[in-house]
N, C-alpha and C positions, 0 to 999 in steps of 0.2 A: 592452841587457843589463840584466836585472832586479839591484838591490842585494842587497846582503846580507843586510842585514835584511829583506826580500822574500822572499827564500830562505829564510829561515829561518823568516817565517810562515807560508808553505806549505806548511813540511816538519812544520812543527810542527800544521798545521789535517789534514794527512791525518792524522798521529800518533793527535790528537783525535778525527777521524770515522773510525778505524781502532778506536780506543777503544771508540767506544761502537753502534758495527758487533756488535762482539765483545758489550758488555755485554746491548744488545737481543736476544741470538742466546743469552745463559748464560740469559736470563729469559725466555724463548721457552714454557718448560712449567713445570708444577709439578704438585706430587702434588693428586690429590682424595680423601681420604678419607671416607669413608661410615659417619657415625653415627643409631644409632636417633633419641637425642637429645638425645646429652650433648657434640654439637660443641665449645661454647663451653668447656666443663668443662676435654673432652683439652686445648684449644690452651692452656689457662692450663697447665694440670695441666707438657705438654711445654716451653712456654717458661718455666717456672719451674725447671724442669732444665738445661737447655742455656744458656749464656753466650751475650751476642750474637743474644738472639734477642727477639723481640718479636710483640704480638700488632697484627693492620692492621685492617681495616674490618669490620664486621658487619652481615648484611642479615638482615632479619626479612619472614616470610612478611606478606603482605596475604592479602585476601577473594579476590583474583582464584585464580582456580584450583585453589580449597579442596575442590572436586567432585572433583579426583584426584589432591592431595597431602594432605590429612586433616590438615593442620598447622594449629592455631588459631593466628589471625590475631596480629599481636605477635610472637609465638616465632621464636625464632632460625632463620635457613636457613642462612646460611652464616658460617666465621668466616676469615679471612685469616690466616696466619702464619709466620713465618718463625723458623728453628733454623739460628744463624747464619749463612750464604749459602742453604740452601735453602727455598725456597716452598711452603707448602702450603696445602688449602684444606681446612677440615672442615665436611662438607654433613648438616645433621639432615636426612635423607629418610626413617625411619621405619624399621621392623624388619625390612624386609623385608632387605637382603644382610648379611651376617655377614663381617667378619677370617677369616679363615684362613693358613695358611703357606705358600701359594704366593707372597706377596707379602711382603717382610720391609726394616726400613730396618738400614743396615749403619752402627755408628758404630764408626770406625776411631781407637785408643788408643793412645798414646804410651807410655803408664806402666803399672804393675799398678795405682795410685792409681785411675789413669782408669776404666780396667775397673769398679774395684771401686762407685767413685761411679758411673757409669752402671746400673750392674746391680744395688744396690741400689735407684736410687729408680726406676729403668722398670720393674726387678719386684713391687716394692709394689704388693699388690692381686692380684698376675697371678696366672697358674695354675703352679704349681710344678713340676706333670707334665710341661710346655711347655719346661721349661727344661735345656735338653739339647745340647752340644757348639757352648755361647757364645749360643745362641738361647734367647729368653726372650718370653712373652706378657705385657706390659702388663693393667693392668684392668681396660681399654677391649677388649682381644684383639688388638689388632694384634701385630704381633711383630716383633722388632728381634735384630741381629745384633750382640754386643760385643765385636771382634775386638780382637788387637792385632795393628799396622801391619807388624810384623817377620812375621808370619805368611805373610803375603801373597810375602814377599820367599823365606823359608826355601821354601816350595813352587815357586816360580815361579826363582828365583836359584840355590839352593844347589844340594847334592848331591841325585840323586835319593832315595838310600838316607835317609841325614840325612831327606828329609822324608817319607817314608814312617814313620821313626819317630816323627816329630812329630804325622804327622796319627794315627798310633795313641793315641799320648798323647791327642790333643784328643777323641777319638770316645769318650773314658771320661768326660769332665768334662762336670761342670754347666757352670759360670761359670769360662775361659780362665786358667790360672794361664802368665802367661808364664817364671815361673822353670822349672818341670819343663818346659815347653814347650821352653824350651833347653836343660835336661837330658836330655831326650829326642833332637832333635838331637843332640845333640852325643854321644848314647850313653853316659850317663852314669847 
């Protein structure tokens, strides 16, 4: 009969390779974004915003394959980074594919503070026009969602009526005011 302390290295080494089962499986994907040529630029520009995030390795084009990437030799290809747990990669490929709004990153707010700091400094530069019921275009064009977290809850939790007035409230706003948002809710 195995000890105790046996036991409990076992239980404790699956715990570990249960761990990191899971951790290899959360890093499994990441985003690839596609810039003409200001990769390195967004990834400073976005980890200069966001806490907890950092910028990882950078690959610069060679000679090889310059017959069908047009990239001069030195110049950035790709940048690695991350906005506090999630991965991303920003790839210089050239002008050819554009941002648009079928694709959008969703930063989910605690506070109206939150809101307010994210959406002012991800819409610096962006297109004003873009910016319409919490969704907003950066300067680069991508475009991001700056919701607040109760949002999610009033639509999907509360009453259905309650969020039908809420989601009317939201569909009038630029940038997500969570006070009227629960004035609205709550019919007020």
């Amino acid at each position: 009969m195995p000890s105790k302390k046996a036991a409990t290295r076992k239980k404790t080494a699956r715990k570990s390779s249960a761990r990191k089962t899971a951790t290899s499986r959360k890093q499994m994907m990441r985003t690839c974004l596609w810039f003409d040529s200001q990769g390195e630029e967004a990834a400073r520009f976005y980890t200069g915003i966001f806490k907890n995030s950092r910028i990882g390795s950078i690959v610069r084009y060679s000679k090889v394959g310059y017959e069908i990437h047009k990239q001069p030799p030195g110049s950035v290809m790709t940048v690695e980074f991350q906005l506090n747990d999630m991965k991303f990669m920003a790839l210089n490929g050239g002008p050819l594919f554009k941002f648009n709004e079928a694709i959008s990153i969703e930063v989910h707010c605690e506070t109206q503070q939150e809101i307010d700091y994210y959406w002012d400094r991800l819409g610096a530069g962006g297109d004003p026009a873009a910016q319409v019921c919490g969704w907003l275009k950066d300067k680069y064009g991508l475009s991001w969602q700056i919701v607040p977290k109760m949002l999610g809850e009033m639509y999907t939790k509360g009453d259905p009526v309650k969020a039908q007035r809420a989601f009317a409230a939201m569909m009038q706003m630029k940038k997500l005011d969570i006070a009227a948002l629960k004035k609205a809710y709550d019919g007020r």
